[in-house]
C-alpha positions as CSV (number, residue, x, y, z in Angstrom):
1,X,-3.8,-1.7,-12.5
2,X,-6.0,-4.4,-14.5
3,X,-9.0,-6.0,-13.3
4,X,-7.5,-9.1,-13.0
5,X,-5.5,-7.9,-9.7
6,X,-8.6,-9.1,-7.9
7,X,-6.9,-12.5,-8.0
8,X,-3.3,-11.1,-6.9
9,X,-0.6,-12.7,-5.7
10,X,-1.6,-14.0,-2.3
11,X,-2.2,-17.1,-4.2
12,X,1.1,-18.1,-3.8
13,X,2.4,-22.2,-5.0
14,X,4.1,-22.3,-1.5
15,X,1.5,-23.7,0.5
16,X,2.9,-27.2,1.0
17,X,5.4,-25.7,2.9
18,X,5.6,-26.6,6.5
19,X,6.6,-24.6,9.6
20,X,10.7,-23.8,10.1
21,X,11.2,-25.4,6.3
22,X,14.3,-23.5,4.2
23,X,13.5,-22.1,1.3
24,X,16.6,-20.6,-0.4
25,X,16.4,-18.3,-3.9
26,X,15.9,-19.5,-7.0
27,X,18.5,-17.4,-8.8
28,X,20.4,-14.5,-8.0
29,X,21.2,-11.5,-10.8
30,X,22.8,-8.1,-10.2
31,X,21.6,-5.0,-11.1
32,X,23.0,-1.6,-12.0
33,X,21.1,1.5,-10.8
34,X,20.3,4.3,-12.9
35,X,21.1,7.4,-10.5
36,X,19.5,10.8,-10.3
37,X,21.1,13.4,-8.4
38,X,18.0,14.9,-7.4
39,X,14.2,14.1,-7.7
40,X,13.9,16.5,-10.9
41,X,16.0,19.2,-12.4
42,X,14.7,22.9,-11.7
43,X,13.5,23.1,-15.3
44,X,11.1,20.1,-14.6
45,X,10.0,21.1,-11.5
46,X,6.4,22.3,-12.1
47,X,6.0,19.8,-14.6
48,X,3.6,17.8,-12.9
49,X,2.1,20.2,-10.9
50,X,-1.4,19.5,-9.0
51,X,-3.0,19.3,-5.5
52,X,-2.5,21.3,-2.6
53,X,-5.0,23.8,-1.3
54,X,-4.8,22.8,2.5
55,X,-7.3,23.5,4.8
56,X,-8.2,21.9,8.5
57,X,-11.5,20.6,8.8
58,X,-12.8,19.4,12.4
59,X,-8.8,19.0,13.4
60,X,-7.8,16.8,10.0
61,X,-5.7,18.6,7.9
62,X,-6.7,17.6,4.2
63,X,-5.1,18.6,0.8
64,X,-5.7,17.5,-2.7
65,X,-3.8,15.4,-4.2
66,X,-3.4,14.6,-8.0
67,X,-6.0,15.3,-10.5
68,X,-5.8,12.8,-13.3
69,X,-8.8,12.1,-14.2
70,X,-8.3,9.1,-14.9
71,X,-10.5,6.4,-13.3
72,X,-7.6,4.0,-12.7
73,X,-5.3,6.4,-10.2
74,X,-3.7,4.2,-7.8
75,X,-3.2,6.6,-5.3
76,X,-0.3,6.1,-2.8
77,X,1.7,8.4,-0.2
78,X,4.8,7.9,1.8
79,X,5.3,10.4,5.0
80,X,8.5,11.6,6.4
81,X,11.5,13.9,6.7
82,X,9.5,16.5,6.4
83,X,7.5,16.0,3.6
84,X,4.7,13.7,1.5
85,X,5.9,11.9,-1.5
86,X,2.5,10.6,-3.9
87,X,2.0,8.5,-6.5
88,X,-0.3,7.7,-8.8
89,X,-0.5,5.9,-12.3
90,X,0.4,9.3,-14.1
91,X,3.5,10.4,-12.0
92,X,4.9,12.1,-8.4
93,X,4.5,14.9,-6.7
94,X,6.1,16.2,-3.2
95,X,4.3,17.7,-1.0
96,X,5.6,19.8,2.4
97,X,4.0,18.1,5.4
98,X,1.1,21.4,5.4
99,X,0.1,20.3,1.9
100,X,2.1,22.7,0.1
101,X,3.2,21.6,-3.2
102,X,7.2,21.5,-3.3
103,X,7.6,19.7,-7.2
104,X,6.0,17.2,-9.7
105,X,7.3,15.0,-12.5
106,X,5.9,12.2,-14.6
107,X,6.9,8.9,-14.0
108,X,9.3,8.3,-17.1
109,X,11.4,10.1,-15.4
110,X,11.9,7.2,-12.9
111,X,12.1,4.6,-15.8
112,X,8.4,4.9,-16.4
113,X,5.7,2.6,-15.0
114,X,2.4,2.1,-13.4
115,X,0.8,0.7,-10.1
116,X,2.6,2.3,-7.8
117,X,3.5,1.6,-4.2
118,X,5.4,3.4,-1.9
119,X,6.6,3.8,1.7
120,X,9.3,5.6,4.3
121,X,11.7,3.3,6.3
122,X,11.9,4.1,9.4
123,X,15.6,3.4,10.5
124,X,17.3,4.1,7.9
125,X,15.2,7.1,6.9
126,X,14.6,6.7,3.4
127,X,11.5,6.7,0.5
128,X,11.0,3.7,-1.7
129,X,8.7,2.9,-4.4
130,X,8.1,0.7,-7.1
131,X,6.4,1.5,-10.5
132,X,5.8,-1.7,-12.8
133,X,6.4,-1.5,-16.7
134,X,4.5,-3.5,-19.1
135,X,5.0,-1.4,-22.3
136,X,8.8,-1.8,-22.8
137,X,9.9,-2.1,-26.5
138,X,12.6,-5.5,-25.0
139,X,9.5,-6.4,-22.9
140,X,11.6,-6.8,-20.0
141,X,8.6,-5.7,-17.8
142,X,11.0,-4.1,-15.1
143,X,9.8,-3.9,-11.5
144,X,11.4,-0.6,-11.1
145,X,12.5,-0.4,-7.1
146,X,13.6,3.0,-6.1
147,X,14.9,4.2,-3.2
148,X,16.0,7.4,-2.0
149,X,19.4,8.2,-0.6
150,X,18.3,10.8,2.5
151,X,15.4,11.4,4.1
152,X,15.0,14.6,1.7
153,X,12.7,12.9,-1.3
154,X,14.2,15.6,-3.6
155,X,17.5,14.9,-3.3
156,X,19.1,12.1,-4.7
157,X,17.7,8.7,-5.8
158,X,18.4,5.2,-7.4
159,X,15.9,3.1,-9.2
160,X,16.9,-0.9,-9.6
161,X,15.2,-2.5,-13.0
162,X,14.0,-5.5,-12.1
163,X,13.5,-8.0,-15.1
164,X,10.3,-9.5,-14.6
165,X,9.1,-10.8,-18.5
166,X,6.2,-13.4,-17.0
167,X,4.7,-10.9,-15.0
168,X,0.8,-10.1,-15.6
169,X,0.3,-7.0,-13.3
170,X,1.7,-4.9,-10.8
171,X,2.8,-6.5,-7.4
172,X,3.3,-5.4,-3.6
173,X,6.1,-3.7,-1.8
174,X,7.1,-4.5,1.6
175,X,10.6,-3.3,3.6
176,X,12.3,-4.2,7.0
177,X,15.6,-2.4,8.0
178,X,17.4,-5.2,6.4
179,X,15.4,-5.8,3.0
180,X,13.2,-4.4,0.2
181,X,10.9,-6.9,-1.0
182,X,8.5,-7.4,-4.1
183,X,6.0,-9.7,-4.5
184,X,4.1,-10.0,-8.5
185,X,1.4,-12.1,-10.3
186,X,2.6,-14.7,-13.5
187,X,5.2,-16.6,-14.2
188,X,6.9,-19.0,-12.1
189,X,9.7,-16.5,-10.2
190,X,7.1,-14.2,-7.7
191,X,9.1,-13.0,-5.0
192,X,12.2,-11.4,-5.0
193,X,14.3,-9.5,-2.3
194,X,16.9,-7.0,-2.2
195,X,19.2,-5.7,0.6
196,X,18.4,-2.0,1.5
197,X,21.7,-0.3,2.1
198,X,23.0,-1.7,-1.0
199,X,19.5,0.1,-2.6
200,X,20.9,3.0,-0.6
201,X,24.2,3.4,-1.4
202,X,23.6,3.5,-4.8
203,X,25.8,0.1,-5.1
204,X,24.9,-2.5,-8.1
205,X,22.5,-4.7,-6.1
206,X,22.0,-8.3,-5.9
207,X,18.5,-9.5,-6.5
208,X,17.4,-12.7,-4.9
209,X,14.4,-14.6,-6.6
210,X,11.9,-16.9,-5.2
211,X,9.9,-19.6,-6.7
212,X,6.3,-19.3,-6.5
213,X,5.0,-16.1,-4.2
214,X,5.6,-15.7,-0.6
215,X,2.8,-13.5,-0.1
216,X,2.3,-10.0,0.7
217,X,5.2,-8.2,1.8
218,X,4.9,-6.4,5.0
219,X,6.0,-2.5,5.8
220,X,8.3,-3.1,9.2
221,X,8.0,-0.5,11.6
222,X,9.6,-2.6,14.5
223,X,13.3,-2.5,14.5
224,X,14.0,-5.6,13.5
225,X,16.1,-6.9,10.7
226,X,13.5,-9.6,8.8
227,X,11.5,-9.1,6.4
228,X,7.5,-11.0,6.8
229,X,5.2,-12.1,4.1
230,X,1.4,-12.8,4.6
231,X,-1.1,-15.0,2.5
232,X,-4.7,-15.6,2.8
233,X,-4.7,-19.1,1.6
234,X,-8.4,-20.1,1.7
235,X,-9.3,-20.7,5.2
236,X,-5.3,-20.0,6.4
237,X,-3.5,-17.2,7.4
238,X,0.4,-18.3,6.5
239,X,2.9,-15.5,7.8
240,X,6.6,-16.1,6.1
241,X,9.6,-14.6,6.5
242,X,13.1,-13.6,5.0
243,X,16.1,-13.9,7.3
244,X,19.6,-13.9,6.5
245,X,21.7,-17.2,6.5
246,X,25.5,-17.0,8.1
247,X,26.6,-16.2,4.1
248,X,24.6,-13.4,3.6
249,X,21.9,-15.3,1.2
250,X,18.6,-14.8,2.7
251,X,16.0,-17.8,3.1
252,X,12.3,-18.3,3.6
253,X,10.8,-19.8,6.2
254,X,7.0,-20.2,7.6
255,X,6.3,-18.9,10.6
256,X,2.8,-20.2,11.1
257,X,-0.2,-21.6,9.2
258,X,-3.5,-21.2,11.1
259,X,-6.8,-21.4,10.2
260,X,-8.8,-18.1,10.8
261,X,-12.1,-19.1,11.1
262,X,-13.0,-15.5,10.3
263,X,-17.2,-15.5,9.0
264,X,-16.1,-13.3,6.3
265,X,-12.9,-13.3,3.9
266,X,-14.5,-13.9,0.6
267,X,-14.2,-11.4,-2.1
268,X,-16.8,-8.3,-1.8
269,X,-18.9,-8.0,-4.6
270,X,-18.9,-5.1,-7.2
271,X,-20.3,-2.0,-6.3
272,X,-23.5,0.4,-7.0
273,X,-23.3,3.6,-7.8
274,X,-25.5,6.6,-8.5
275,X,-27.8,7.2,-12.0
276,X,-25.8,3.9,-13.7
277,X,-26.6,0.5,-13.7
278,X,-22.3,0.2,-14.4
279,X,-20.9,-0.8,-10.8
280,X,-17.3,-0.6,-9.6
281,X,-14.9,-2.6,-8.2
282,X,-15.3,-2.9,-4.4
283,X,-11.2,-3.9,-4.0
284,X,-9.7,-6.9,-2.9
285,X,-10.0,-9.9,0.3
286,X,-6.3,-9.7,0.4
287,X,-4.8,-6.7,1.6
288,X,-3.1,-3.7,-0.5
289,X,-0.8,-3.1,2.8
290,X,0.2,-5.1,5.7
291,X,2.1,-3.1,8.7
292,X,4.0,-4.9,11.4
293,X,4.1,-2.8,14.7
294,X,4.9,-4.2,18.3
295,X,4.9,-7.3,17.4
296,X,1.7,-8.0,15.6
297,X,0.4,-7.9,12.1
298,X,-1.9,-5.4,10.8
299,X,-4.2,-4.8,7.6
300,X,-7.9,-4.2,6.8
301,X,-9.3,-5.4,3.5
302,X,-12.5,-5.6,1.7
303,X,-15.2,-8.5,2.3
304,X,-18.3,-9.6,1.3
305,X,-20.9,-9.1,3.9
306,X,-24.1,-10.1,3.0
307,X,-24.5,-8.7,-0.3
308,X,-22.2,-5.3,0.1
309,X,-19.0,-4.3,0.3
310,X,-17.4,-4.4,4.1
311,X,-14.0,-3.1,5.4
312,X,-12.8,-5.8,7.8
313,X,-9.7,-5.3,9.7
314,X,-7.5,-7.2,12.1
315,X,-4.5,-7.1,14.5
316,X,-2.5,-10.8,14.2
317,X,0.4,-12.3,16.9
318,X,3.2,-12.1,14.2
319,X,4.9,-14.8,15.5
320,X,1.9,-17.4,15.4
321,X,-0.7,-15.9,13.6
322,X,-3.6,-15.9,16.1
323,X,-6.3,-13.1,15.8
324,X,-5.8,-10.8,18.8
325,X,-8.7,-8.5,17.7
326,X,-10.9,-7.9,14.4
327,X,-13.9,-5.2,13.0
328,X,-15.5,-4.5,10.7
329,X,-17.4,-1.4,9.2
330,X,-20.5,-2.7,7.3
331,X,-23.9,-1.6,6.4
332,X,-26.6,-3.3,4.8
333,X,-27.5,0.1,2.5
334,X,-24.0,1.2,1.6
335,X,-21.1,-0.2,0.7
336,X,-17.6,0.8,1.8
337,X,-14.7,-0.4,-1.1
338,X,-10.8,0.3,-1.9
339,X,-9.2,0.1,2.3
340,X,-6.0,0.7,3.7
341,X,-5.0,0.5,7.1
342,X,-1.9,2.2,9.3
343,X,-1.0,1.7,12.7
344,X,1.5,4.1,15.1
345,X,4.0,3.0,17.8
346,X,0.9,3.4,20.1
347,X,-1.3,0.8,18.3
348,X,-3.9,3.9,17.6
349,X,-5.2,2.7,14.0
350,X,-6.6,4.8,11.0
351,X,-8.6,3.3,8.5
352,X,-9.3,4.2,4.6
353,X,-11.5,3.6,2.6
354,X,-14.5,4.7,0.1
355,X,-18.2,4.7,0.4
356,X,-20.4,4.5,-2.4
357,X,-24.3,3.4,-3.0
358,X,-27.2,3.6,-5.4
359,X,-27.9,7.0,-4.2
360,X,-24.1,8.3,-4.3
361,X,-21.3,8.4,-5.9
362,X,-17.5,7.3,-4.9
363,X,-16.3,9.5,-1.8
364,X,-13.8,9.5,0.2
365,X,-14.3,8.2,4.4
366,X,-11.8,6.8,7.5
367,X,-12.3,5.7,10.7
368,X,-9.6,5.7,13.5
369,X,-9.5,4.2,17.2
370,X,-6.9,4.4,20.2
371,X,-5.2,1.7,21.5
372,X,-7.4,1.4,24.4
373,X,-10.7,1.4,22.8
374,X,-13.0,-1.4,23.3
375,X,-10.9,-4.2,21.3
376,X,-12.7,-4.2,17.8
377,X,-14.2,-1.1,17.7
378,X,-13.6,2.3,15.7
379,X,-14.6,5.8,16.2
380,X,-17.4,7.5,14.1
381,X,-17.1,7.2,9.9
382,X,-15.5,10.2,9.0
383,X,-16.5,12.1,5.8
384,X,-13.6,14.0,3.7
385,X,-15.8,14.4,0.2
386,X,-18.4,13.5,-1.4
387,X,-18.1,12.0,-5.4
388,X,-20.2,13.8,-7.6
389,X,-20.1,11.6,-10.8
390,X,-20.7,8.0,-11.8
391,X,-17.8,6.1,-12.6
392,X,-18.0,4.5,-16.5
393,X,-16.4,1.2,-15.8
394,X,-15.8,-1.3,-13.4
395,X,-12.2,-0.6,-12.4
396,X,-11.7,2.2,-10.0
397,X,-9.2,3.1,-7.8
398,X,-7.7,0.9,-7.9
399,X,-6.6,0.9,-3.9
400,X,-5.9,3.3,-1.7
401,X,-2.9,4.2,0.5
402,X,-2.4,4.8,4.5
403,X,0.8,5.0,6.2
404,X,2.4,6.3,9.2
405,X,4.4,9.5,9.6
406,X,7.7,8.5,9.9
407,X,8.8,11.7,11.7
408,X,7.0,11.5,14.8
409,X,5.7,7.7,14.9
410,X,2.4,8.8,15.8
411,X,0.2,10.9,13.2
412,X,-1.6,8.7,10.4
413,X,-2.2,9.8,7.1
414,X,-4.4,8.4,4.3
415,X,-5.0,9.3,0.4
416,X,-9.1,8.7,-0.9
417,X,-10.1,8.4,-4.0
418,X,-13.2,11.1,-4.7
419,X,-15.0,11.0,-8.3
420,X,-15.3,14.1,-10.1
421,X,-18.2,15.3,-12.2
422,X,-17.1,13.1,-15.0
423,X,-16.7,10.0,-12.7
424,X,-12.9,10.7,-12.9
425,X,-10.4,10.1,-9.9
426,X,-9.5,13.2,-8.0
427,X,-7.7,12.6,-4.4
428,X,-7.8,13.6,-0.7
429,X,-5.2,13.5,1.7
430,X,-5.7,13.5,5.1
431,X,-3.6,13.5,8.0
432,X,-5.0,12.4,11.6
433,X,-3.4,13.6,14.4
434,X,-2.8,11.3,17.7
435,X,-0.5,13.6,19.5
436,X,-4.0,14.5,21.6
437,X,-6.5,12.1,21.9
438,X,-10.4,13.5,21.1
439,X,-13.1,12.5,23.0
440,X,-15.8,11.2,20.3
441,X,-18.5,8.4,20.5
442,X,-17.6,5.2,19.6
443,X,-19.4,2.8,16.9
């Protein structure tokens, strides 16, 4: 991911939109998939072949993930059926659910790309990704969207090569049980949807483009149909949504436009680290992943507080945007960079991130809370790693992934960033359980 992502696409040219206003697509195109039968054939298998090692520390069970030692890693995850599917910026790996690597491939296999994102629907019981490709010889920059047929991640897929030749960087994946949507930086076509079962199915799919960006596409855990799309738009929050018309074409409306009044939502500044004057990228004010779950809107994101990185984090009414509770994990000697949030169908939260200072390097931390904790509040910062290298530039990361486990709706699981003696990205993964609830002090 460039260093220009700081600037994503939450900027959207939508904002003169008003509340209950149409907006139909653009253009539509079809696409043909390119099918695999199965993740990777048994002679690719160990290809990719890196992490594992589990062990249980203090309850968490925590494995490594890749090793690419690269300083640009994207680390993502996607939980369910039975096992962990991760990404990075140099390929996938499957995990079993106890960490225990099952098979690895690069991502050329999957029509190359970079920037990964990734998550598991919940109702129809399928993976999805998307890996962005800027290198392609026709320069058709695909957005390549695939999606798994089962709930088995090594069984069959389809990947849907989206054309996107104006786009500047990787974008944002969202899903409802309805739609997949994708959301990119450049050109004048941002947004485009897709219908999931099609994606499914394996069927040549139709791609629905919007002008401008919607926003961030949202991961829907609720059962519901529509898909949402959040923006930070200066001192707004605008929440829009895709819904499907009587003919089948979906349209974009606003939901709400509010102010936030929040104290902090600018960008965090760059980040010290250990034995360098080179800092790193703290993240981004707009979030990497929104979830919607009972109703309400749900991220954490990366803020300036008064001279260091803060993780910030909120819960939003999805159906008028008004903040129902918001924290933030701050300190005025370290700085805490690169957060991701997840929520389970009992509103207990888990929350990613980094910590790095002067006096240390990039390591891996989360915090978590139960639904009926004080409203705003987390539970104790918990360590998973310490970094033992200084980074040599200022991208790092670049994000970070936490998601749900979509077998039991209630464990939480997050992948870190940890640098290695070189300053290189190594990753954690962690899973939380909230199945029984621990008795810890509260911050």
């Amino acid at each position: 991911m460039r260093h220009f992502l700081l600037f994503f696409l939450l900027s959207g040219t939508l904002h003169a939109q008003t509340t209950g206003d149409k907006q139909l697509p653009s253009r539509t195109e079809i696409i043909t998939p390119l099918h695999k039968d199965k993740f990777c054939e048994d002679s690719l298998r160990n290809s990719r072949k890196q992490g594992g090692n589990p062990q249980t520390k203090d309850g968490y069970l925590l494995f490594n993930g890749s090793t690419d030692g690269n300083r640009q890693v994207d680390p993502q995850i996607a939980v369910g059926g039975g096992y962990v599917l991760h990404g990075t910026n140099n390929g996938l790996i499957i995990y079993t659910k106890k960490g225990e690597f099952v098979a690895g491939i690069s991502q050329k296999h999957f029509n190359n790309g970079i920037d990964p994102k990734m998550g598991y629907e919940l109702h129809n019981k399928v993976f999805l990704f998307d890996l962005w490709w800027y290198y392609d010889k026709e320069k058709v920059k695909p957005v390549n969207i695939s999606v798994s047929e089962t709930s088995d991640p090594t069984a069959a897929w389809n990947t849907y090569p989206v054309p996107a030749q104006k786009g500047v960087d990787g974008g944002g994946i969202g899903y409802s049980k309805k739609w997949i949507g994708y959301s990119f930086p450049g050109g004048e076509e941002r947004t485009f949807v897709l219908k999931l079962a099609e994606a499914k199915s394996g069927k040549p799919a139709t791609i629905y483009h919007f002008a401008g960006s919607l926003g961030h596409p949202v991961a829907m855990q609720d059962n519901v149909d529509d898909l949402y799309f959040f923006d930070i738009a200066g001192p707004n929050f605008i929440i829009r949504k895709v819904t499907e018309g009587a003919d089948g074409v979906p349209y974009c409306v606003v939901v709400s436009k509010k102010p936030h009044q929040l104290q902090y939502y600018n960008y965090p500044p760059q980040s010290s680290q250990k034995g360098t004057a080179q800092k790193v990228s703290s993240g981004d004010r707009n979030p990497k992943n929104l979830v919607y779950q009972n109703g309400s809107l749900w991220f954490s994101h990366a803020v300036n507080k008064n001279g260091h990185s803060a993780v910030q984090w909120h819960q939003i009414k999805g159906d008028d945007g008004t903040i129902l509770q918001t924290g933030i994990i701050s300190s005025d000697t370290t700085n805490y960079i690169q957060t991701t949030l997840a929520v389970n169908k009992r509103n207990d939260v888990l929350i990613g991130f980094q910590e790095v200072n002067g006096a240390s390097f990039i390591s891996p931390r989360f915090a978590y809370r139960y639904a009926n904790d004080a409203a705003g509040t987390v539970r104790e910062i918990v360590n998973v790693g310490e970094g033992k290298g200084a980074a040599d530039g200022v991208a790092w990361g670049d994000y970070s992934g936490s998601v749900i486990d979509g077998d039991n709706l209630l464990d939480l699981w997050t992948i870190q960033s940890i640098a290695n003696e070189k300053g290189r990205g190594e990753t954690v993964i962690v899973k939380v359980p909230f199945t029984k609830k621990k008795k810890k002090k509260r911050k």
